[in-house]
N, C-alpha and C positions, 0 to 999 in steps of 0.2 A: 620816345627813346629808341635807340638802335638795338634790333633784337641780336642777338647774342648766337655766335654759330652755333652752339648745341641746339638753340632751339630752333634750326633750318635743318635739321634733321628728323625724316620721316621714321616718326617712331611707331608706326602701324604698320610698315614692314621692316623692321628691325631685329637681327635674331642674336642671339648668342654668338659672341666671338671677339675678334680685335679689330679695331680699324684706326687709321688716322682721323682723328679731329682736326686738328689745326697745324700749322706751322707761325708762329710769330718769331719771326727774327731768327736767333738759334735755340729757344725752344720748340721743342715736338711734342704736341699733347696726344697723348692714346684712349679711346676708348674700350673699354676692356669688358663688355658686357657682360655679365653672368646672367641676369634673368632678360626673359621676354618682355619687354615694355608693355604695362598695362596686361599683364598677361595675369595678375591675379594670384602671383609668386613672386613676392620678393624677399628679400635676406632680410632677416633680424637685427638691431643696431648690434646687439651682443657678439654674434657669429662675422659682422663686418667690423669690428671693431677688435677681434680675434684676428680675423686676416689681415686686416691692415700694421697689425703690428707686425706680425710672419715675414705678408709681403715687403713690405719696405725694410724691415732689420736685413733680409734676403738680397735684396736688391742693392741696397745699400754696400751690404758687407761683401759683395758680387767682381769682380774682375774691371765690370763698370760701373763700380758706386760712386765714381765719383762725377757720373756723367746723367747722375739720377736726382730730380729737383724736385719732385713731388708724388707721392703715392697714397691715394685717401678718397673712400668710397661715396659714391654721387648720391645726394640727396636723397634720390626717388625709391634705394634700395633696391639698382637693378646691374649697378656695376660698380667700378675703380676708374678714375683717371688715376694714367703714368704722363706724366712727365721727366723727355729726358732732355739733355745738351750737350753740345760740345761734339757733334759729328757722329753719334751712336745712330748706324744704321738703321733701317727699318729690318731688313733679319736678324741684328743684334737684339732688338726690341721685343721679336718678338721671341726669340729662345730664351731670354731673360724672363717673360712672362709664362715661357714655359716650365722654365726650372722651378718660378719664383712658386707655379702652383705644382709642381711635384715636390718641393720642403717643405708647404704647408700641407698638403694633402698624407706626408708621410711622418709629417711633425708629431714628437713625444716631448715629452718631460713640463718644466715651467715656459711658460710666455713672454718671450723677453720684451723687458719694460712692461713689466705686471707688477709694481709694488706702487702703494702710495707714494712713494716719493717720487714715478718717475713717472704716473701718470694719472691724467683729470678723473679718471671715473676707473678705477682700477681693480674694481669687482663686476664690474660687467662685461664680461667674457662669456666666451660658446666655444671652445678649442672642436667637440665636437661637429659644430655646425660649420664655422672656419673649413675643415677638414672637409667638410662634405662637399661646399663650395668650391674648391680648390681641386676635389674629385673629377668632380662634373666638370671645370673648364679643363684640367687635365685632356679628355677625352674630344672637348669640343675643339681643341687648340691645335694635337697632335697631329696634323697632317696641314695646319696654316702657314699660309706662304703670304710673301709681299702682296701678290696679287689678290690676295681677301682681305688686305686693309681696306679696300675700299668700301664707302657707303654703298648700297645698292638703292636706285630712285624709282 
């Protein structure tokens, strides 16, 4: 089988932060790393599961939500793919990932799409840990430029 570009990425020196993944056609996949690969820290299903509702209600409800196709935390419990479309720059992309982790990181009240009805598992939340998550890239983010999309080899 054809390995998959995530996994032609050297995740032994991989750090915190954003980068381009892919380009297919007029999608743009992002990686959005929160934890160190294999680094023996990763996020909780509960606290990414928290974020992922933030993020994407945020990004979503955003200026370009409507150029936004996916947002939802990678298996390994070390980050978020974004996907967007429709011409949304890579500085677009990446102020959106910054805003999207300053309303969660400053996020109060209910969870939006936190009820049985609107979602699969809807008791398992971490607002705190979301929050903390959303901290931490806050700081990792705040000074990234197009030019740190890139992978380093």
């Amino acid at each position: 089988m054809k390995k998959i570009a995530s996994f032609t990425v050297n995740h032994d020196i991989l750090e915190k932060g954003m980068y381009l993944s892919r380009i297919d056609g007029e999608v743009v996949t992002y990686d959005v790393r929160m934890k160190k690969p294999n680094g023996g820290d990763y996020f909780s299903m509960s606290a990414a599961h928290t974020l992922e509702h933030l993020f994407a209600t945020f990004a979503r409800s955003s200026a370009v939500g409507d150029k936004i196709v996916y947002v939802g935390p990678m298996g390994c419990r070390t980050g978020f793919y974004l996907l967007t479309q429709g011409g949304l720059t890579h500085g677009e992309a990446i102020k959106l990932v910054q805003e999207s982790m300053a309303f969660a990181r400053d996020f109060e009240g209910e969870i939006p799409g936190n009820t049985k009805k609107e979602c699969g598992n809807y008791l398992d939340h971490d607002l705190a840990g979301a929050k903390a998550l959303a901290e931490d890239m806050c700081e990792v983010l705040k000074n990234w430029q197009e030019s740190d999309l890139r992978y380093k080899e």
